[in-house]
C-alpha positions as CSV (number, residue, x, y, z in Angstrom):
1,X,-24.8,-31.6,-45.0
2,X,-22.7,-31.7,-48.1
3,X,-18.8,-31.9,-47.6
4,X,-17.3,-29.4,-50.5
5,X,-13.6,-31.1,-51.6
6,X,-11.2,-28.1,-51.0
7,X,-8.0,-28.2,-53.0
8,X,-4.5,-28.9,-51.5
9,X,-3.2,-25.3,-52.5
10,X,-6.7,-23.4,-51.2
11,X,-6.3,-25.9,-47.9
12,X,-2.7,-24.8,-47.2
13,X,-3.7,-21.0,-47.9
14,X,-6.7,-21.2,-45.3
15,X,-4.1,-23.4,-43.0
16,X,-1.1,-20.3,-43.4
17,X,-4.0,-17.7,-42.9
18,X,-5.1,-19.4,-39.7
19,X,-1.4,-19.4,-38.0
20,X,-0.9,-15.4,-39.0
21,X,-4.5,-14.5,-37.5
22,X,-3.3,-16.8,-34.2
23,X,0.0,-14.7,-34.1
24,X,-1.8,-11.6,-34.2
25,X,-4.5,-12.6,-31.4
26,X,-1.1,-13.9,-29.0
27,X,0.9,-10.6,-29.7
28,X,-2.0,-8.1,-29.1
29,X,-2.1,-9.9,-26.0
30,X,-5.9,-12.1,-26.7
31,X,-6.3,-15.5,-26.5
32,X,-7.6,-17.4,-29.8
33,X,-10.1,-19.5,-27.2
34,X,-10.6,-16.3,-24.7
35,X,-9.1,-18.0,-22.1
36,X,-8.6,-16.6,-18.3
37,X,-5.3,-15.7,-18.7
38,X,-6.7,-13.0,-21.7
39,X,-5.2,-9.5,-21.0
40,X,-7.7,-6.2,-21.2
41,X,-10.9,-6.0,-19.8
42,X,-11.8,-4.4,-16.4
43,X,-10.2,-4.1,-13.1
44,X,-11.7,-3.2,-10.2
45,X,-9.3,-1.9,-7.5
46,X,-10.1,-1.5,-3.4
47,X,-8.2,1.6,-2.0
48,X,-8.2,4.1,1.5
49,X,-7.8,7.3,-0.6
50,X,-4.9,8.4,0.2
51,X,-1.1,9.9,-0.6
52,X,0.4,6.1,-1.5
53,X,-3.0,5.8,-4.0
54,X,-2.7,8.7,-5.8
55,X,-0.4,7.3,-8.7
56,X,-3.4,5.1,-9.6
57,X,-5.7,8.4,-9.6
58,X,-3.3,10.1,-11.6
59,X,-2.9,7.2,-14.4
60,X,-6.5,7.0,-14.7
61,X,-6.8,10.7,-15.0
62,X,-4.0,10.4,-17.6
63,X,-5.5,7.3,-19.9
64,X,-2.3,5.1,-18.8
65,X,-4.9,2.4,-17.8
66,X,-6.6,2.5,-21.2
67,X,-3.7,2.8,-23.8
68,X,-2.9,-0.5,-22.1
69,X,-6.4,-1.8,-22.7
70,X,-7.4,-2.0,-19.5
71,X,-10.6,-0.3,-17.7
72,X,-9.7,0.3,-14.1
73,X,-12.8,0.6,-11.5
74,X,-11.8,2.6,-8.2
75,X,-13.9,1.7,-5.3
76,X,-13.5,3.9,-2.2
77,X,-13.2,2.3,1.5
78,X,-13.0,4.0,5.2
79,X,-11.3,1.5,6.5
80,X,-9.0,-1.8,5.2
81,X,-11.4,-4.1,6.6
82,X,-13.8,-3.8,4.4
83,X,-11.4,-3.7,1.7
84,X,-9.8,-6.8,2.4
85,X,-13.0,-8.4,2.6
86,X,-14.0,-7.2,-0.6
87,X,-10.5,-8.4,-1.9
88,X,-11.5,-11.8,-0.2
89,X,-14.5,-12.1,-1.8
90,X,-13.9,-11.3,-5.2
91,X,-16.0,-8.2,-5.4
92,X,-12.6,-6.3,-5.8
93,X,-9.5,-7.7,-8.0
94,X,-6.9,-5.7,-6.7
95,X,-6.4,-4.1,-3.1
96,X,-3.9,-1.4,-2.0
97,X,-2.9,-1.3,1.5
98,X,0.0,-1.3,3.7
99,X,2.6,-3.8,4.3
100,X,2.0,-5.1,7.7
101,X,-1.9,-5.8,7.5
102,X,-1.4,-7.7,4.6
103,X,1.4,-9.4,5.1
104,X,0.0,-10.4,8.9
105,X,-3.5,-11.5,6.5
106,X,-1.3,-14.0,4.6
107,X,0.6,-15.3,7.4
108,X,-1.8,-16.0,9.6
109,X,-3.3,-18.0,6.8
110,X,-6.6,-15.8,6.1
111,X,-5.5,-15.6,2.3
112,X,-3.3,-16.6,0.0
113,X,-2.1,-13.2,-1.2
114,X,-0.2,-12.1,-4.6
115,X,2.0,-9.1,-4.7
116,X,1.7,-6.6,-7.5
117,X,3.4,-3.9,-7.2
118,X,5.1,-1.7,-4.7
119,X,2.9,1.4,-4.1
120,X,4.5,3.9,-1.4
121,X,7.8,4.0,0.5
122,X,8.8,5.9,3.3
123,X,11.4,9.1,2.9
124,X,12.3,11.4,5.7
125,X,9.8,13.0,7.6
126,X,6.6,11.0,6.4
127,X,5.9,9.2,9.5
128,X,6.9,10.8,12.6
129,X,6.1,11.3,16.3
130,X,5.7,15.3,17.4
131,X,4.9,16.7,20.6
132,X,3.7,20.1,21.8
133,X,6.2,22.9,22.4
134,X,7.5,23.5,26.2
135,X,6.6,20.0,27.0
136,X,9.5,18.8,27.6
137,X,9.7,15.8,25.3
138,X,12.2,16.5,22.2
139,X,13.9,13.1,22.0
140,X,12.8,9.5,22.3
141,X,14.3,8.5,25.3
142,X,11.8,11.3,26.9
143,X,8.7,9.3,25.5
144,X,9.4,6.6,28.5
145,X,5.9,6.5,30.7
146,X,4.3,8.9,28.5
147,X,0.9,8.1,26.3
148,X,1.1,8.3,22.7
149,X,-1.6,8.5,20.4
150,X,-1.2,6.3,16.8
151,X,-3.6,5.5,13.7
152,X,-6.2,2.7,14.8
153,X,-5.2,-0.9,14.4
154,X,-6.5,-2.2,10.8
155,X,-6.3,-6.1,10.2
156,X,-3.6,-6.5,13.0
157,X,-5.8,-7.6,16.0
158,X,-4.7,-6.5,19.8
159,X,-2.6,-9.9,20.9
160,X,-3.9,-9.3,24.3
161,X,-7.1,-7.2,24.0
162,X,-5.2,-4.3,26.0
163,X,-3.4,-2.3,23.4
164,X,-1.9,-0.3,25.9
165,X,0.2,-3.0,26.9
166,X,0.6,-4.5,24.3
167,X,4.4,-5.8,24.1
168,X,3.9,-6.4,19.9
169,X,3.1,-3.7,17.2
170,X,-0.5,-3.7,16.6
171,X,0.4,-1.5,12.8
172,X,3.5,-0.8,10.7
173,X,3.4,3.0,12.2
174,X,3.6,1.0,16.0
175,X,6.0,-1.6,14.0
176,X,8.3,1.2,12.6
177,X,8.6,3.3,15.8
178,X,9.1,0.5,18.6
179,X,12.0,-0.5,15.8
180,X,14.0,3.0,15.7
181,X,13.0,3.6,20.0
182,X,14.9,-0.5,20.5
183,X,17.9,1.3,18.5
184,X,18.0,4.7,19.9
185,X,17.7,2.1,23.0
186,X,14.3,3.1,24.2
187,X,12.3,-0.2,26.1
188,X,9.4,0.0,23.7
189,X,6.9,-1.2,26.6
190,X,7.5,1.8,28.3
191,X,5.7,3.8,25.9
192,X,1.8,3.7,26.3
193,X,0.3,3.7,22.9
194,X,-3.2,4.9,22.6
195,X,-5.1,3.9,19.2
196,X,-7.1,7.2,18.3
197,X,-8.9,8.2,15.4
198,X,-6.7,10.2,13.2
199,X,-9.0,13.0,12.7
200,X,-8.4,13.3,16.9
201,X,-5.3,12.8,17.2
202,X,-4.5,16.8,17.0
203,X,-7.3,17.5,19.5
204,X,-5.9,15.0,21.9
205,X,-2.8,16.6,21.6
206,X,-3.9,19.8,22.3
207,X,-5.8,19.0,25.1
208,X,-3.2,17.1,27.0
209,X,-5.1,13.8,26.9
210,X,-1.9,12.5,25.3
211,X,2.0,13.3,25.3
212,X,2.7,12.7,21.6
213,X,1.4,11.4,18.7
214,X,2.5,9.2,15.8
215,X,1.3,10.9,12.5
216,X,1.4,10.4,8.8
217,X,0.8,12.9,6.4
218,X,-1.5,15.2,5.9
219,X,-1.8,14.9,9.6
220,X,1.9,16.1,10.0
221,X,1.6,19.5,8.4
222,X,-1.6,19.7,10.6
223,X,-0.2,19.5,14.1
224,X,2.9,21.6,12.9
225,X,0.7,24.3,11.5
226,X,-2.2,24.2,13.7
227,X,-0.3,23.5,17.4
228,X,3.2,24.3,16.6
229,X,4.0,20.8,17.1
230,X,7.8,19.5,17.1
231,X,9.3,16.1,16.0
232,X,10.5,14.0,18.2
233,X,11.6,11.4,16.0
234,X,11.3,10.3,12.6
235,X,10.6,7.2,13.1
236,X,11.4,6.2,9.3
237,X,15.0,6.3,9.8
238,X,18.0,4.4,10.7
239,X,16.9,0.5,10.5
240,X,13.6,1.8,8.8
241,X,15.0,4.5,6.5
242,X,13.1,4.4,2.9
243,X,11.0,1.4,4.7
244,X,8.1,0.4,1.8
245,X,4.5,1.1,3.5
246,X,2.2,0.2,1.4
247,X,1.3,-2.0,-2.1
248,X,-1.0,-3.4,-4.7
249,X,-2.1,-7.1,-3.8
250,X,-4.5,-9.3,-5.1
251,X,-5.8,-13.1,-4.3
252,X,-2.8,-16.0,-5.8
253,X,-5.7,-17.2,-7.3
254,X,-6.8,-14.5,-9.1
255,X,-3.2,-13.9,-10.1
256,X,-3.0,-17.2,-11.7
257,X,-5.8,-16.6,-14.0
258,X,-5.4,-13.3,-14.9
259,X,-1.8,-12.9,-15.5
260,X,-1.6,-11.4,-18.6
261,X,-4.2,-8.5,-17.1
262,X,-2.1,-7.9,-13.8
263,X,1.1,-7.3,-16.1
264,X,-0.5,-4.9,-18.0
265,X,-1.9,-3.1,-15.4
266,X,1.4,-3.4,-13.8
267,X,2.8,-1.7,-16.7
268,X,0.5,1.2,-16.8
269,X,0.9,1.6,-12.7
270,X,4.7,1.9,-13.2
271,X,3.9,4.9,-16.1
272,X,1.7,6.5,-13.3
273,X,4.4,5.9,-10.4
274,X,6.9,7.7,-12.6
275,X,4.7,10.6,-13.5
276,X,4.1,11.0,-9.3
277,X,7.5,11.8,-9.1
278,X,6.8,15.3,-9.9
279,X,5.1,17.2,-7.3
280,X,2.6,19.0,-9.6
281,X,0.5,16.2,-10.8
282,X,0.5,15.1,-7.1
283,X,-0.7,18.3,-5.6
284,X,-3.4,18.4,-8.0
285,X,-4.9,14.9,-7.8
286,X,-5.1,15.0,-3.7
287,X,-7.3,17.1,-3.1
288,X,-10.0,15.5,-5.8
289,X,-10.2,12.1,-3.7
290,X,-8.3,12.8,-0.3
291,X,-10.3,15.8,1.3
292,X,-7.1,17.2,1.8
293,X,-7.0,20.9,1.2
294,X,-5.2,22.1,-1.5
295,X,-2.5,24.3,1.0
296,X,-1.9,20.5,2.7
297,X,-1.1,19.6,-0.3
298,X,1.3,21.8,-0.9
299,X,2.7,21.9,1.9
300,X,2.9,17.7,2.8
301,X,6.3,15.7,2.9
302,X,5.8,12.7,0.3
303,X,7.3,9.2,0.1
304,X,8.6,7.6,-3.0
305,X,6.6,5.9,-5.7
306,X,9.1,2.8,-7.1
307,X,8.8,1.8,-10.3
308,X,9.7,-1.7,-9.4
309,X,9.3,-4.3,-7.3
310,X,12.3,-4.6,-4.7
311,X,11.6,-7.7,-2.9
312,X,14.6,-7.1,-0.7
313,X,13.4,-3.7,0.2
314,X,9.9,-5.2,1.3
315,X,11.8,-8.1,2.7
316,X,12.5,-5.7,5.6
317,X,8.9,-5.2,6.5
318,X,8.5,-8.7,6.5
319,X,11.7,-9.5,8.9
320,X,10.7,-6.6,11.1
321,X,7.4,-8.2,11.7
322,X,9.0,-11.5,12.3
323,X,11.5,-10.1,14.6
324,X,8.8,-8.0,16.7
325,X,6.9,-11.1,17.5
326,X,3.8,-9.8,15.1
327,X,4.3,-13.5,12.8
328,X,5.2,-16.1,14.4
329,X,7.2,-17.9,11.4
330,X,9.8,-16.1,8.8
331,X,7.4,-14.4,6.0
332,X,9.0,-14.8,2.2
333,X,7.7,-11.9,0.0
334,X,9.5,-13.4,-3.1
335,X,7.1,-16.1,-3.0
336,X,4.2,-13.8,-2.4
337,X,5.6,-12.0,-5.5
338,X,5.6,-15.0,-7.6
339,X,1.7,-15.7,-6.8
């Protein structure tokens, strides 16, 4: 090999030219050595299509995910088992579920869990129970002794097998009721829940296998349109009024290495949350990845989509679950926040 002198002047030139084509790499967000904490690239995101995932449907639809360099991969689960799974073992980055699953996840020590963002929180009327008319029940204290039909249990397992007597919310809808029955001072033990399918829930209803039913939207609008159903209580009000349901989580691990990605995406999720604030572009993503009919969607009560992360908001889930006897030691979201 033959070394070629190079001039002090021509070796300061290449040296300056070096430093500006670094600066450039660092503010467009690459690393000069490609290193993990790079931003762009792909993302691949777990969800339960639903109302708290449409923002991400919407900034997908809209190119929010790629003006920010960033190719987002939705991949569609049934239930959050499989999705937390696939969060587990890496074949998804980022997961959106609710609150209480994977907050129990982390604090039971299944994973070590980073919060993203917040995805969905509770308004008035989006998580209720209703009964049929003429039967008698029309406040909360009449729910004493009688079945109730909720959503199935997800990552919370039964504490004692039995769900119907279980003493400890089993889900945040089971977590957010027994809280507003203990402060309209309802004995939460005295109401039998029933885990049921949500797709049965209505039929249940109708047929008198159970008194009431706890229901989230679209399921809601159903009961009211189909059976005439009534709310009893809303049971996102009082201690759990605007309560955050559900958010975008991904390993600590995968945090750590892939900061610069999660902020972008973080940024283009907060474009997307803003733009869900408008009914229209809402009503017409739904139907696309829900199965929700377009009159549902018309028709449904939504939530919030914040466009930033209130840890003392979600604090509340946290301290509800704690308090309830679901986690046995004090959860802190601000570290989960932190990675």
């Amino acid at each position: 090999m033959r070394l070629v002198q190079v001039s002090a002047r021509e070796s300061a030139s290449r040296l300056a030219l070096a430093v500006i084509s670094a600066a450039v790499l660092a503010v467009s967000g690459c690393s000069v050595f490609g290193g993990s904490g790079a931003g762009g690239g792909q993302l691949t995101v777990g969800i339960m299509p639903g109302i708290d995932s449409a923002p991400l449907r919407i900034g997908i639809q809209d190119g929010l995910f790629r003006d920010h360099g960033l190719d987002v991969v939705v991949k569609n689960y049934t239930s959050l088992q499989p999705e937390f799974q696939a969060l587990k073992s890496g074949s998804v980055d980022i997961a959106v579920g609710d609150y209480a699953d994977f907050f129990y996840e982390d604090a039971v020590g299944k994973a070590s869990l980073h919060l993203i963002a917040d995805g969905y929180d509770a308004a008035s009327n989006t998580m209720e129970v209703l009964a049929l008319p003429g039967s008698g029940i029309t406040t909360p204290q009449a729910l004493d002794n009688k079945v109730v039909a909720t959503p199935e249990p997800q990552l919370i397992p039964s504490l004692n097998g039995s769900y119907a007597t279980d003493t400890v919310p089993y889900s945040l809808e089971t977590l957010a009721t027994e809280s507003v029955l203990g402060s309209d001072g309802v004995t939460p033990t005295g109401v039998t829940w029933k885990p049921t399918p949500m797709q049965d829930m209505i039929r249940e209803l109708r047929s008198g296998q159970v008194s009431a039913i706890l229901a989230t939207e679209p399921y809601i609008i159903q009961a009211e349109s189909q059976l005439g159903a009534i709310e009893v209580m809303d049971s996102c009000s009082g201690i759990t009024a605007n309560l955050p349901l559900s958010g975008y989580f991904s390993l600590a691990a995968f945090s750590q290495a892939h900061s610069a990605q999660l902020q972008q995406f973080r940024a283009a999720l907060t474009s997307a949350q803003a733009d869900a604030a408008n009914r229209g572009p809402l009503q017409t993503v739904l139907p696309h990845f829900t199965g929700m009919s377009s009159q549902d969607a018309d028709l449904v009560t939504f939530g919030s989509f914040p466009t930033s992360l209130g840890i003392g908001q979600i604090q509340r889930v946290a301290d509800l679950m704690y308090t309830s006897g679901l986690i046995s030691n004090p959860l802190s979201v601000s570290r989960m926040a932190r990675g």
